[in-house]
N, CA, C and O atoms as a printed pandas DataFrame, in Angstrom:
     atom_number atom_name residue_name chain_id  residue_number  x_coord  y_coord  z_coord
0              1         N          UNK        A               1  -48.454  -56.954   -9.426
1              2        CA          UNK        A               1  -48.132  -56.806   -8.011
2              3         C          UNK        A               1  -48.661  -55.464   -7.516
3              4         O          UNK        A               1  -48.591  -54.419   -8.164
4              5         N          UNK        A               2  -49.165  -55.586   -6.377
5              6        CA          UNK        A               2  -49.732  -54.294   -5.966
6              7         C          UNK        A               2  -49.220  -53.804   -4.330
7              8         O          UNK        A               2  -49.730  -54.422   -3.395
8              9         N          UNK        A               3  -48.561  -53.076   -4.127
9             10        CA          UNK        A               3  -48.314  -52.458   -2.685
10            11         C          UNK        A               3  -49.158  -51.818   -2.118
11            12         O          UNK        A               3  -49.984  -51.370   -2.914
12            13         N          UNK        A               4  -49.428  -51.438   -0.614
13            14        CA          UNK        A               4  -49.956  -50.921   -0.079
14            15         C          UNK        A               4  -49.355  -50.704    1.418
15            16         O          UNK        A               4  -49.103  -51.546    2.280
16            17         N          UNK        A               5  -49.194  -49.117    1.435
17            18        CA          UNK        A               5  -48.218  -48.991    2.571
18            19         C          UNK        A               5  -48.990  -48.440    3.370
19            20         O          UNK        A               5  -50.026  -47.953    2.916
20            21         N          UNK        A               6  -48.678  -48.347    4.949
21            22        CA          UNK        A               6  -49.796  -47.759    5.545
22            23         C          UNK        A               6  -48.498  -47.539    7.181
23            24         O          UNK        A               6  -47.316  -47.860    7.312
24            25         N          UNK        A               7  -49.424  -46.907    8.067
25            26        CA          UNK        A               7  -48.586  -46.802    9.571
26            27         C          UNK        A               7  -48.097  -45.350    9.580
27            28         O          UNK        A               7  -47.642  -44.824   10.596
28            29         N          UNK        A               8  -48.190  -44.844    8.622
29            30        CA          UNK        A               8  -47.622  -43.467    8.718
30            31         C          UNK        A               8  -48.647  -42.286    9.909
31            32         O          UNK        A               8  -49.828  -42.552   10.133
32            33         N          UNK        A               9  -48.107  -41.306   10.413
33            34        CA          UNK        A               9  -48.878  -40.461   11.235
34            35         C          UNK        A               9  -47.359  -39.321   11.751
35            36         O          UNK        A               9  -46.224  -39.039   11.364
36            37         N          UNK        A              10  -48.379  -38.978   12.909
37            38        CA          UNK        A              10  -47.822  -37.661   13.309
38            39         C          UNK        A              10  -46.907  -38.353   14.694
39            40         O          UNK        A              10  -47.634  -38.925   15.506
40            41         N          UNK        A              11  -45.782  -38.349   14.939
41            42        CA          UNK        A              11  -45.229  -38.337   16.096
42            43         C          UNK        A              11  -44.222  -37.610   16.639
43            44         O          UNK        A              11  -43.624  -36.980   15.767
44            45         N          UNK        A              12  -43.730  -37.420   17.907
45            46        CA          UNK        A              12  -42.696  -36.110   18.581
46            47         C          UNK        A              12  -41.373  -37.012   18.549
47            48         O          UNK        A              12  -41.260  -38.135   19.040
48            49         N          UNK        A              13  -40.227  -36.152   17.745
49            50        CA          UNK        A              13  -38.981  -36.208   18.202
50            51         C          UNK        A              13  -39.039  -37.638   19.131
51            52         O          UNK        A              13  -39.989  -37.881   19.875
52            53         N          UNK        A              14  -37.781  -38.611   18.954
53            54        CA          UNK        A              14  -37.766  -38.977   19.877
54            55         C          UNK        A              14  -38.485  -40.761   19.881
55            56         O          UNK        A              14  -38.084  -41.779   20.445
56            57         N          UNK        A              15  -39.555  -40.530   19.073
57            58        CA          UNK        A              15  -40.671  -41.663   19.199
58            59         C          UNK        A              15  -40.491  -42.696   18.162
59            60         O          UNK        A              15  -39.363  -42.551   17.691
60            61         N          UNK        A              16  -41.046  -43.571   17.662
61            62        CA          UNK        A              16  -41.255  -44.235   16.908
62            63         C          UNK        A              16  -42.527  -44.505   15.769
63            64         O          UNK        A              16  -43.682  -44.109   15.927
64            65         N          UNK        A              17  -42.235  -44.946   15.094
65            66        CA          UNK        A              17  -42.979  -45.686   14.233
66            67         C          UNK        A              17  -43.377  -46.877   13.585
67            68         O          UNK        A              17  -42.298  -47.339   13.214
68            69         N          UNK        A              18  -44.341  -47.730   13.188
69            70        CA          UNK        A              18  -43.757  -48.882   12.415
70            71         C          UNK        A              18  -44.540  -48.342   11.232
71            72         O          UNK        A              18  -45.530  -47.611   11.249
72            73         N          UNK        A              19  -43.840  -48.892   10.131
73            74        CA          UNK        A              19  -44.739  -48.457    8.906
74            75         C          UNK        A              19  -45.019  -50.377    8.171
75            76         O          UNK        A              19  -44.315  -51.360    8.400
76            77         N          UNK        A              20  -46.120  -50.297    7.408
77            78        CA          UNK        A              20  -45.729  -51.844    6.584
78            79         C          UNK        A              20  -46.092  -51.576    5.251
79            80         O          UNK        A              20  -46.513  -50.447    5.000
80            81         N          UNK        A              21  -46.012  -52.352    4.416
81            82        CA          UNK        A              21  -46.286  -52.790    3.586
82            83         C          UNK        A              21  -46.738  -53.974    3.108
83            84         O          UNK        A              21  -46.109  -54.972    3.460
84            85         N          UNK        A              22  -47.897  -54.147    2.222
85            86        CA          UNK        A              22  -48.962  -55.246    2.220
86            87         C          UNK        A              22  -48.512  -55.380    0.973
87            88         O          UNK        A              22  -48.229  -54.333    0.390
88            89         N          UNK        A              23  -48.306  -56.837    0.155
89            90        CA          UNK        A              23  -48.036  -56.946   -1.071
90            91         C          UNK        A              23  -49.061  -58.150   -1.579
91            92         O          UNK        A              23  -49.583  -58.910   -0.763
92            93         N          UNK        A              24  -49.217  -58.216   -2.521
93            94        CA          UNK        A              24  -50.789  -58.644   -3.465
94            95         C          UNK        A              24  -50.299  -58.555   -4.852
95            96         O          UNK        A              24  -49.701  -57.680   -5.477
96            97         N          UNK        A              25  -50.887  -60.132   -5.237
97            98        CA          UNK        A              25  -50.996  -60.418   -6.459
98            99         C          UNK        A              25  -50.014  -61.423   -6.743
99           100         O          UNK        A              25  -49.935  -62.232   -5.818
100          101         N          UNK        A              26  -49.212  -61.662   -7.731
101          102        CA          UNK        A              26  -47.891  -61.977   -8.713
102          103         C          UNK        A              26  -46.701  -62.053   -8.087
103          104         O          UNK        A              26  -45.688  -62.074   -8.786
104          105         N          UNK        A              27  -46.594  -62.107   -6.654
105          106        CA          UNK        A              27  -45.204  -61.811   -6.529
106          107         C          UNK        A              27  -44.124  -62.924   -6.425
107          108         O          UNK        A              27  -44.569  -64.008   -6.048
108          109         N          UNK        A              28  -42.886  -62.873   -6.667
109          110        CA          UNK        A              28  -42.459  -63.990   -6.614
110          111         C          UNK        A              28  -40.953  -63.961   -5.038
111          112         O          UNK        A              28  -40.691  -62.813   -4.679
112          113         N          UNK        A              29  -40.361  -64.803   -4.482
113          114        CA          UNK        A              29  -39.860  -65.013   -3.622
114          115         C          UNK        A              29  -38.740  -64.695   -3.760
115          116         O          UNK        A              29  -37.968  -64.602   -2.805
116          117         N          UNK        A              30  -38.270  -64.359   -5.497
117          118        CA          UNK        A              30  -36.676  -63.774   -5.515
118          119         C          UNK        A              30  -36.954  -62.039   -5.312
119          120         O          UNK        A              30  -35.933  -61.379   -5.506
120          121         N          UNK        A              31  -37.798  -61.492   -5.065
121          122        CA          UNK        A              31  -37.715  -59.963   -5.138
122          123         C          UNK        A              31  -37.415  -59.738   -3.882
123          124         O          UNK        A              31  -37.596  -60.369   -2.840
124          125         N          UNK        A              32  -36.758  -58.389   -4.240
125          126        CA          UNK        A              32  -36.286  -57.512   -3.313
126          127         C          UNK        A              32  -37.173  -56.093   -2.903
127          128         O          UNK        A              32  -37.503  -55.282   -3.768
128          129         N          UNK        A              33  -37.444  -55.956   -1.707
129          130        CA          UNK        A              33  -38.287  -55.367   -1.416
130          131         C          UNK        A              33  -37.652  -53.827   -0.559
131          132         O          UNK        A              33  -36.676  -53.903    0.188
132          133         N          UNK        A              34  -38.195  -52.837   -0.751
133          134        CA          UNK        A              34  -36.905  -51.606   -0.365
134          135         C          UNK        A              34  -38.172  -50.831    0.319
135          136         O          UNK        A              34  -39.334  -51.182    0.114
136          137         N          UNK        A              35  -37.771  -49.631    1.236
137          138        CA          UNK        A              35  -38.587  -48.278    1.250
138          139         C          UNK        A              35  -37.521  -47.341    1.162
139          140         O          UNK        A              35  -36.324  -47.408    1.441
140          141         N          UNK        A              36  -38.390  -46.290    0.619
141          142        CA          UNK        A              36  -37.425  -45.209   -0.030
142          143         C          UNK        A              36  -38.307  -43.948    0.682
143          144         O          UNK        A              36  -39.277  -44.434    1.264
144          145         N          UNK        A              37  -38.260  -42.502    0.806
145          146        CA          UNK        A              37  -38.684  -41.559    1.583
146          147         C          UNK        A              37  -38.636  -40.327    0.742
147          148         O          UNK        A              37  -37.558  -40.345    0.146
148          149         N          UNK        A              38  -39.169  -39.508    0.500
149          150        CA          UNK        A              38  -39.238  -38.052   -0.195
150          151         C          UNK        A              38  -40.065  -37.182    0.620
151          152         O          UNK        A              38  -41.242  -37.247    0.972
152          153         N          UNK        A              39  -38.666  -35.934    0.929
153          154        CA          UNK        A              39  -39.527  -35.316    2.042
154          155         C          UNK        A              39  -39.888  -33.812    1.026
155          156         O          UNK        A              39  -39.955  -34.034   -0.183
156          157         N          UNK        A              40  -40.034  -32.853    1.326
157          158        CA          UNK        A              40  -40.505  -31.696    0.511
158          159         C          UNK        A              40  -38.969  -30.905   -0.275
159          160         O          UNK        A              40  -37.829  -30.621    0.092
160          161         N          UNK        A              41  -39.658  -30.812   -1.326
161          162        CA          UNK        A              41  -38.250  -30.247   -2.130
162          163         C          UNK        A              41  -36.942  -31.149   -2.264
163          164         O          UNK        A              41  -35.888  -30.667   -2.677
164          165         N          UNK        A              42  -37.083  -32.617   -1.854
165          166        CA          UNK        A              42  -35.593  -33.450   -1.957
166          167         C          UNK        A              42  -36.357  -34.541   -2.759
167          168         O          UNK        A              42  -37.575  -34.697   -2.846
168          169         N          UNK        A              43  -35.152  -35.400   -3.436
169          170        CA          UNK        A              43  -35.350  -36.048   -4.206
170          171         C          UNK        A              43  -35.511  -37.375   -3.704
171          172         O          UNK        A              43  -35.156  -37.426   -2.526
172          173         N          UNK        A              44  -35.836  -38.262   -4.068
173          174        CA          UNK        A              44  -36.309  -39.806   -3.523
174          175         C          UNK        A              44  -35.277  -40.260   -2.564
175          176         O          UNK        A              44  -34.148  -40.010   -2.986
176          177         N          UNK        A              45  -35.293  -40.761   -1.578
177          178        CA          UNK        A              45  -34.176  -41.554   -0.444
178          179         C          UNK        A              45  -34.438  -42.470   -0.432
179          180         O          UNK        A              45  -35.602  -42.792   -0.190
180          181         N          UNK        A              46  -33.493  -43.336   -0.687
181          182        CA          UNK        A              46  -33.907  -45.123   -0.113
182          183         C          UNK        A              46  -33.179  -45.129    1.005
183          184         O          UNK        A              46  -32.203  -44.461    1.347
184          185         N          UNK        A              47  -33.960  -46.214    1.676
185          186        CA          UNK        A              47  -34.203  -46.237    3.194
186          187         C          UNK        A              47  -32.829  -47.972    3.415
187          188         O          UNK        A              47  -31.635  -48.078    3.696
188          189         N          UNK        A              48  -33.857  -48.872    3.110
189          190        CA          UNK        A              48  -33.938  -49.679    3.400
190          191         C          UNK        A              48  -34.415  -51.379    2.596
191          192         O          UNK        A              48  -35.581  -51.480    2.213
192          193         N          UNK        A              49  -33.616  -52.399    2.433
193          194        CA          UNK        A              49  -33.854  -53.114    1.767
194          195         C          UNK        A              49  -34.032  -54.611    2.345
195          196         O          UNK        A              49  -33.420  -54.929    3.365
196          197         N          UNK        A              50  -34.760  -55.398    1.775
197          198        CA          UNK        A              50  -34.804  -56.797    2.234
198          199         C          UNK        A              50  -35.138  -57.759    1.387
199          200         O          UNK        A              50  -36.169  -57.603    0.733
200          201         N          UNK        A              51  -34.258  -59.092    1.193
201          202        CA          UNK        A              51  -34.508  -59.826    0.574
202          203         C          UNK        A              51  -35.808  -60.745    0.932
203          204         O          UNK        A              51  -35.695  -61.350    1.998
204          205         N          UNK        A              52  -37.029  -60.948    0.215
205          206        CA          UNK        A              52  -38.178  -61.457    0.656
206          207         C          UNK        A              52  -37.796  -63.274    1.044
207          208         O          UNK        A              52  -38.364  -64.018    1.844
208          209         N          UNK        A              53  -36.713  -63.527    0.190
209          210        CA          UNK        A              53  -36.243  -65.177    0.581
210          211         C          UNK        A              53  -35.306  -64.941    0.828
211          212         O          UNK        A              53  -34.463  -64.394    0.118
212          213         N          UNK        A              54  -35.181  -65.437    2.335
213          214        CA          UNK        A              54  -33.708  -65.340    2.727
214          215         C          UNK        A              54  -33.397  -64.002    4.063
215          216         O          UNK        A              54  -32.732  -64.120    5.092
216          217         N          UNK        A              55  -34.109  -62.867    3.583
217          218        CA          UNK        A              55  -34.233  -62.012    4.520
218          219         C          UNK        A              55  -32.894  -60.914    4.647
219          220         O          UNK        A              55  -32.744  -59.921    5.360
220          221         N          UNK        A              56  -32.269  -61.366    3.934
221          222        CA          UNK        A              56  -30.837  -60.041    4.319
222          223         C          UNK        A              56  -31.065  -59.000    3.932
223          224         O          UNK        A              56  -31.563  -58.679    2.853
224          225         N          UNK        A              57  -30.762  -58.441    4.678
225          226        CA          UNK        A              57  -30.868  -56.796    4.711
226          227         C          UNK        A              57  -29.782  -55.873    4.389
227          228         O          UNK        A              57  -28.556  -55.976    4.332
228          229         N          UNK        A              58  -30.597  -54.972    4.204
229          230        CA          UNK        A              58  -29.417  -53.803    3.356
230          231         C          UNK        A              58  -29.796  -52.193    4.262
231          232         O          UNK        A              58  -30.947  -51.947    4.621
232          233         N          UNK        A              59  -28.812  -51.379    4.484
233          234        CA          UNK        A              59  -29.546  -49.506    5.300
234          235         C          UNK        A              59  -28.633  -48.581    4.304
235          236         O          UNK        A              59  -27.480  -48.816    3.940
236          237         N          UNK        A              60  -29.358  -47.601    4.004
237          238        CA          UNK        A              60  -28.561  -46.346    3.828
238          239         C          UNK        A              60  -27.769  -45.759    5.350
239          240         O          UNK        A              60  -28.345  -45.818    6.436
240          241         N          UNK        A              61  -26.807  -45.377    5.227
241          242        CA          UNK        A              61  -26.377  -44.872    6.444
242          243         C          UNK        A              61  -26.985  -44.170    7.602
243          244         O          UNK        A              61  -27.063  -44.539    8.774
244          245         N          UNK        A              62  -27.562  -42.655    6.806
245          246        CA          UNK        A              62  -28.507  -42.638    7.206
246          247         C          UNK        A              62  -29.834  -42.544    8.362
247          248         O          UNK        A              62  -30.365  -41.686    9.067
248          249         N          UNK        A              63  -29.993  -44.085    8.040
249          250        CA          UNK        A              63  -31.060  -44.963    8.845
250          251         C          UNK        A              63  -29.969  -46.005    9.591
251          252         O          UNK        A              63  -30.601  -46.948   10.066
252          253         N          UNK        A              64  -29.024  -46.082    9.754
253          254        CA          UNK        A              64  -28.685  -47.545   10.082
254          255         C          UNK        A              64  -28.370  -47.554   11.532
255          256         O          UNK        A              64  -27.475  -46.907   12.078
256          257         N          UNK        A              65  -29.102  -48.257   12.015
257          258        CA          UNK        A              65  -29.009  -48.502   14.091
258          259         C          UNK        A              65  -30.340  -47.487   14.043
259          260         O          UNK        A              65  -30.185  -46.827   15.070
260          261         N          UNK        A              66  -31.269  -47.124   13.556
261          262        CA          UNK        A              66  -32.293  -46.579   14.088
262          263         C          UNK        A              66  -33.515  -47.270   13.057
263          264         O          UNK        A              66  -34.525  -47.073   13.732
264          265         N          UNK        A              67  -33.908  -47.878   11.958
265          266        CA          UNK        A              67  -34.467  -48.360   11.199
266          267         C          UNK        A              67  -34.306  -49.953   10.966
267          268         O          UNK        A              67  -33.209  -50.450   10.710
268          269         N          UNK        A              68  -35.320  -50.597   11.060
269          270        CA          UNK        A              68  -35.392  -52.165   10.814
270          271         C          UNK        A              68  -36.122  -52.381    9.839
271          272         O          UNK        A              68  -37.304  -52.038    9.851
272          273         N          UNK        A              69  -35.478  -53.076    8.664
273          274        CA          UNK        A              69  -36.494  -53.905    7.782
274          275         C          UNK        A              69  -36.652  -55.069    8.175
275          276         O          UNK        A              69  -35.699  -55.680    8.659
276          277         N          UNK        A              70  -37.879  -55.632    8.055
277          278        CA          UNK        A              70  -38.468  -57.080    8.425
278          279         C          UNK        A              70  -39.322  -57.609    7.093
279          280         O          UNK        A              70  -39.659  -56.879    6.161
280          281         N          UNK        A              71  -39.591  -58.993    7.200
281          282        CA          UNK        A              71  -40.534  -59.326    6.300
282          283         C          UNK        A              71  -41.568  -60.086    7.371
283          284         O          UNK        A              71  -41.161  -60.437    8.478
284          285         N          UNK        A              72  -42.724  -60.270    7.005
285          286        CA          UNK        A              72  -43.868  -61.710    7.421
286          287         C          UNK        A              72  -44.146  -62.551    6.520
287          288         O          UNK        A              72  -45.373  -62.454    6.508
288          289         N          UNK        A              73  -43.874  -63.350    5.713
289          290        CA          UNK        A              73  -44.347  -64.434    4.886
290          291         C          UNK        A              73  -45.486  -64.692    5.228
291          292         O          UNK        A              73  -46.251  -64.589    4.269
292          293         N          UNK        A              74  -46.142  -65.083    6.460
293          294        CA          UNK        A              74  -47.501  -65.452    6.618
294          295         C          UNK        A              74  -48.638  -64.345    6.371
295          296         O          UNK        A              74  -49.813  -64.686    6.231
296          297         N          UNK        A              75  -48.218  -62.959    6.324
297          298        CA          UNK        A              75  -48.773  -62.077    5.741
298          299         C          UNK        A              75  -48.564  -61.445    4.658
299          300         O          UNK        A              75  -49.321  -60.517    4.375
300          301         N          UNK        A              76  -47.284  -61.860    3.627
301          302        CA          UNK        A              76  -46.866  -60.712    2.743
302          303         C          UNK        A              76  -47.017  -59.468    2.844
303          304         O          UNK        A              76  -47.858  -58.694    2.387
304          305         N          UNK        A              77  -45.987  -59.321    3.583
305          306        CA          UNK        A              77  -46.327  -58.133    4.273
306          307         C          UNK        A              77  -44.792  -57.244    5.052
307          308         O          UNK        A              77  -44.458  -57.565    6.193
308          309         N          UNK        A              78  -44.179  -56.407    4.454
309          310        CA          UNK        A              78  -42.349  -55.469    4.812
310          311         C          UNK        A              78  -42.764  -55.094    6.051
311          312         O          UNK        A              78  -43.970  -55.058    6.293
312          313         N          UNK        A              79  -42.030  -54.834    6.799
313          314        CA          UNK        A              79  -42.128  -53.870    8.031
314          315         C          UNK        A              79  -41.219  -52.402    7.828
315          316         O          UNK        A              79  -40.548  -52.480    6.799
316          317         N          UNK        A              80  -41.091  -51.483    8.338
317          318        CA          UNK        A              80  -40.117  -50.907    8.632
318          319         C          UNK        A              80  -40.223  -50.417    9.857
319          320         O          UNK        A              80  -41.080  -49.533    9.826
320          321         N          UNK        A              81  -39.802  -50.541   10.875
321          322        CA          UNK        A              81  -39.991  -50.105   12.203
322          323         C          UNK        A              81  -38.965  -48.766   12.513
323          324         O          UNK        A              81  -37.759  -48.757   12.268
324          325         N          UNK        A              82  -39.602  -47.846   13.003
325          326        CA          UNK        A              82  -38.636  -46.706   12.818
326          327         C          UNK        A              82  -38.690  -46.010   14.291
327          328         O          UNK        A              82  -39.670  -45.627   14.929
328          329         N          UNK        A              83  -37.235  -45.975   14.630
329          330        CA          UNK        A              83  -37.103  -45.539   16.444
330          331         C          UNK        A              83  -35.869  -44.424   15.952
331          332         O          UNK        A              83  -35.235  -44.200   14.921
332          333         N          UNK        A              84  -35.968  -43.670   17.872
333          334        CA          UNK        A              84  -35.385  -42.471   17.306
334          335         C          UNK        A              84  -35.498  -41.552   16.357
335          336         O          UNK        A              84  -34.568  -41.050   15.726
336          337         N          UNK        A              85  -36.638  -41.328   16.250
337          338        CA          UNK        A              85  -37.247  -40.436   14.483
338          339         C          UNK        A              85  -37.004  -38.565   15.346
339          340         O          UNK        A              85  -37.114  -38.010   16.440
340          341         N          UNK        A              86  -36.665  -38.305   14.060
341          342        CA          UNK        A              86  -35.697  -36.860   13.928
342          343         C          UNK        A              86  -37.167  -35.913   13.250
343          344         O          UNK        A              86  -38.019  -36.396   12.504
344          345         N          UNK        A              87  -37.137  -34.869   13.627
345          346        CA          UNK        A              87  -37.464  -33.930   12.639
346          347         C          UNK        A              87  -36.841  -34.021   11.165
347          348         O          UNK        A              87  -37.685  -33.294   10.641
348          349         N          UNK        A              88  -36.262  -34.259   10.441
349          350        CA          UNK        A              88  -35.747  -34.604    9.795
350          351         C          UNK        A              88  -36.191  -35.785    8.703
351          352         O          UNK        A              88  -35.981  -35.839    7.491
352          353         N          UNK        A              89  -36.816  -36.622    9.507
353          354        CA          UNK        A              89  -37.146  -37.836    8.907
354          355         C          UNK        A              89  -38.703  -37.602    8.292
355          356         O          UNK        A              89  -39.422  -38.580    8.084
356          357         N          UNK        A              90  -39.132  -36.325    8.039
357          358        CA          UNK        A              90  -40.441  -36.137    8.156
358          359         C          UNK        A              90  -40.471  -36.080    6.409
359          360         O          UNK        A              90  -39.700  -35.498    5.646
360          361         N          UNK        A              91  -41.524  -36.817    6.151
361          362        CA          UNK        A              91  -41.352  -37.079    4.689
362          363         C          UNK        A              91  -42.480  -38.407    4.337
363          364         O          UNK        A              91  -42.913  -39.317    5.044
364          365         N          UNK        A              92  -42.705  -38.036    2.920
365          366        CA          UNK        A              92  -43.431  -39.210    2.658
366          367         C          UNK        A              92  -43.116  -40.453    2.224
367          368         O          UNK        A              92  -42.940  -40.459    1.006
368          369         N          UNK        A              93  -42.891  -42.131    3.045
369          370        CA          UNK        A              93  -42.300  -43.193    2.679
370          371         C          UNK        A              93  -42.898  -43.620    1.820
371          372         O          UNK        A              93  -43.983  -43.068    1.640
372          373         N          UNK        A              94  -42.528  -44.789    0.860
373          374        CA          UNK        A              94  -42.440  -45.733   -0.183
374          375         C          UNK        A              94  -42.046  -46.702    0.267
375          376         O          UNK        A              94  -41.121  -46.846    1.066
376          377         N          UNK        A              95  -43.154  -47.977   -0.517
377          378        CA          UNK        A              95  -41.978  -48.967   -0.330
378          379         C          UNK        A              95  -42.537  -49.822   -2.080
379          380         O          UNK        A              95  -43.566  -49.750   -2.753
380          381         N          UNK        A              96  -41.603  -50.350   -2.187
381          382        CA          UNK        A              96  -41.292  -50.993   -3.477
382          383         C          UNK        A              96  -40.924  -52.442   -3.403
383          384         O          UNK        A              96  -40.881  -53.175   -2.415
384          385         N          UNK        A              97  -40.611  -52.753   -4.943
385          386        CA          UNK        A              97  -40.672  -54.011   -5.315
386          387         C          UNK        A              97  -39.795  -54.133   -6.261
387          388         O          UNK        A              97  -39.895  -53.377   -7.228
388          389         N          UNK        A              98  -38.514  -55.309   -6.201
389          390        CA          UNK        A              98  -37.603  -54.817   -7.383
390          391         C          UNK        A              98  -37.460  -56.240   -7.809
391          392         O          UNK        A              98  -36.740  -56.913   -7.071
392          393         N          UNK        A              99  -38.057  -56.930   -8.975
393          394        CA          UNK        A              99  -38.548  -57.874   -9.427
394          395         C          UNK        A              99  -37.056  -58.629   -9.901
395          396         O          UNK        A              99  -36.964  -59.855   -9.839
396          397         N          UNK        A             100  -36.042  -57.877  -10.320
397          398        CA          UNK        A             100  -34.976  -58.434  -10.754
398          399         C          UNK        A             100  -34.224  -59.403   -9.517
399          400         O          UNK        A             100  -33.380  -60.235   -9.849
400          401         N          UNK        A             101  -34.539  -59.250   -8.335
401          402        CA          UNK        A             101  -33.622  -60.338   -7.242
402          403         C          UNK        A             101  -32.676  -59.290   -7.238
403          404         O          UNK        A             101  -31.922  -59.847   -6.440
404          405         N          UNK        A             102  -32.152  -58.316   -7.461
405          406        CA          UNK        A             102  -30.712  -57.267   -7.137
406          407         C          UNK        A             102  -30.700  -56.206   -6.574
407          408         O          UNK        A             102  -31.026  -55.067   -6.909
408          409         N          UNK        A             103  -30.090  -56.875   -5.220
409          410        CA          UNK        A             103  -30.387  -55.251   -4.125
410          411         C          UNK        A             103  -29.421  -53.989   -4.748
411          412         O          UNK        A             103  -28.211  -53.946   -4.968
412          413         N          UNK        A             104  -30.402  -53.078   -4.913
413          414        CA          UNK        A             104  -30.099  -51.877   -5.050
414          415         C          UNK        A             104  -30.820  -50.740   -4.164
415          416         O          UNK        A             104  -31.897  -50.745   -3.567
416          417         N          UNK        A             105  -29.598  -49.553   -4.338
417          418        CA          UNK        A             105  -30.442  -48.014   -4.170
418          419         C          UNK        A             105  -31.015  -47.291   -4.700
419          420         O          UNK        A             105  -31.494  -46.315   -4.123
420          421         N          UNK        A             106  -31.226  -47.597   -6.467
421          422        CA          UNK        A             106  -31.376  -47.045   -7.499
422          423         C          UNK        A             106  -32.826  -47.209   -7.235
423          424         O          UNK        A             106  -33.353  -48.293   -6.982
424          425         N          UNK        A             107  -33.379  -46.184   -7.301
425          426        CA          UNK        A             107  -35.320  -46.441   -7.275
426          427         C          UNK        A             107  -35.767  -46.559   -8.410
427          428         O          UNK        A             107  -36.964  -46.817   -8.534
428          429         N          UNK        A             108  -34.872  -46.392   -9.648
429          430        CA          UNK        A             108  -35.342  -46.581  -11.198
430          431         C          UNK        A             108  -35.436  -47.785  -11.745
431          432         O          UNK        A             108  -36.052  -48.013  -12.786
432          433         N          UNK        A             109  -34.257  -49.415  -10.431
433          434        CA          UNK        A             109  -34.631  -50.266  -10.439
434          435         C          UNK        A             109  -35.753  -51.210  -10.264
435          436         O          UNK        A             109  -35.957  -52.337  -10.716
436          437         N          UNK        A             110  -36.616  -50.210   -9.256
437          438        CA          UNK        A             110  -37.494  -50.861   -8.429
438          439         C          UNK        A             110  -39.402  -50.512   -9.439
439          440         O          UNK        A             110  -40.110  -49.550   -9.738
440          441         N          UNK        A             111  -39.405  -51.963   -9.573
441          442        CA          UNK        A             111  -40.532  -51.842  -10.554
442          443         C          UNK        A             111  -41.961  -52.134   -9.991
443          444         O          UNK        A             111  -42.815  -52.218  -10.873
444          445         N          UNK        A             112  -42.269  -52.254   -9.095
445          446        CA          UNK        A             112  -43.343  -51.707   -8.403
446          447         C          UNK        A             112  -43.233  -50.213   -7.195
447          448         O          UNK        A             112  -42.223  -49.592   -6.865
448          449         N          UNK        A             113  -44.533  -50.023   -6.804
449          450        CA          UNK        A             113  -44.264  -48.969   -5.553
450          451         C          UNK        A             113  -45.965  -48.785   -5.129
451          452         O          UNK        A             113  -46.990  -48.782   -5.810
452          453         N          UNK        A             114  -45.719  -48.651   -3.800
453          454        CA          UNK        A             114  -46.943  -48.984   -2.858
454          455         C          UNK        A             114  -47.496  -47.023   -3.381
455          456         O          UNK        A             114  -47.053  -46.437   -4.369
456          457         N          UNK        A             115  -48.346  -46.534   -2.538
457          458        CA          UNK        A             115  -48.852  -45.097   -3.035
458          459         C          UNK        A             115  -48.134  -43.721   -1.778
459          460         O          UNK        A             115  -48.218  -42.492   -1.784
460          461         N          UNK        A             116  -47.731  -44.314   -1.210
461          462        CA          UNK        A             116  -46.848  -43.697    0.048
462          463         C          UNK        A             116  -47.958  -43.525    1.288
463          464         O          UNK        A             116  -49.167  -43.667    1.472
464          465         N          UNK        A             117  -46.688  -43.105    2.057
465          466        CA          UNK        A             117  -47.779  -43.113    3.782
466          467         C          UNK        A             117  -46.874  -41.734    4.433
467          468         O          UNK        A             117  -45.648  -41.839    4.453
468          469         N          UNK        A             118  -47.386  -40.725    4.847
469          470        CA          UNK        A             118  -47.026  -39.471    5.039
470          471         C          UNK        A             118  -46.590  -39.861    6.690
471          472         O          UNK        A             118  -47.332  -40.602    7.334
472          473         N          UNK        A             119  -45.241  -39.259    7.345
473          474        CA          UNK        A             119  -44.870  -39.272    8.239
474          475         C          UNK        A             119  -43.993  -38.044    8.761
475          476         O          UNK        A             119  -42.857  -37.757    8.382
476          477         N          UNK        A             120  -44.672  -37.466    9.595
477          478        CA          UNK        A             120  -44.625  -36.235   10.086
478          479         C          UNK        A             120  -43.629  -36.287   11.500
479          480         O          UNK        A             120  -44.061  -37.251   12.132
480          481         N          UNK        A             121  -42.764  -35.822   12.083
481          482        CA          UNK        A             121  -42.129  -35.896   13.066
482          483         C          UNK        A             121  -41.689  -34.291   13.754
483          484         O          UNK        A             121  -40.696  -33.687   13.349
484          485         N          UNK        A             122  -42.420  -33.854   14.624
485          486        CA          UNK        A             122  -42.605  -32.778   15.475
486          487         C          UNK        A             122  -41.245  -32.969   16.228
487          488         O          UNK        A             122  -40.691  -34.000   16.609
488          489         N          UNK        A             123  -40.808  -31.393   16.341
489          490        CA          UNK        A             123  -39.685  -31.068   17.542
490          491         C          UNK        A             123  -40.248  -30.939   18.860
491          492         O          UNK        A             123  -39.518  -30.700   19.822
């Protein structure tokens, strides 16, 4: 399985983002699909989770009422759409692949990971 995350850039306080993720190869319909965030000097954050069949969703607090996970089946392909973005949120996202079917926060679960997409958020 191979990820590929992309959408990341520079935006002001205030704005939005969408980020996605493109998935390729092997994958199968019970995985669970997450993004997680590491900004400078902090340790991995998970964001956000979605079941690829079925679609339920999971937020770290956090993110929750300002962050959407989505899927596309016709593209294999996560969304994360990100509104209200903070200085704060400035960091480089992930998104992953957790082959077992079991939503978690644990990123040690998650056995794939796309190469990240840098997202910068100006005051």
């Amino acid at each position: 399985v191979q990820l590929q995350a992309s959408g990341g850039g520079l935006v002001q306080a205030g704005g939005s983002l969408r980020l996605s993720c493109a998935a390729s190869g092997r994958f199968a319909s019970y995985y669970v699909m997450g993004w997680f965030r590491q900004a400078p000097g902090k340790e991995r954050e998970f964001l956000a989770a979605i079941r690829w069949s079925g679609g339920t969703t999971y937020y770290a607090d956090s993110v929750k009422g300002r962050f959407t996970i989505s899927r596309d089946h016709a593209k294999n392909t996560v969304i994360l759409q990100m509104n209200s973005l903070k200085p704060e949120d400035t960091a480089v996202y992930y998104c992953a692949a957790d082959r077992s079917g079991t939503v978690t926060m644990n990123q040690n679960a998650y056995d794939y990971w796309g190469q990240g997409t840098l997202v910068t958020v100006s005051s």
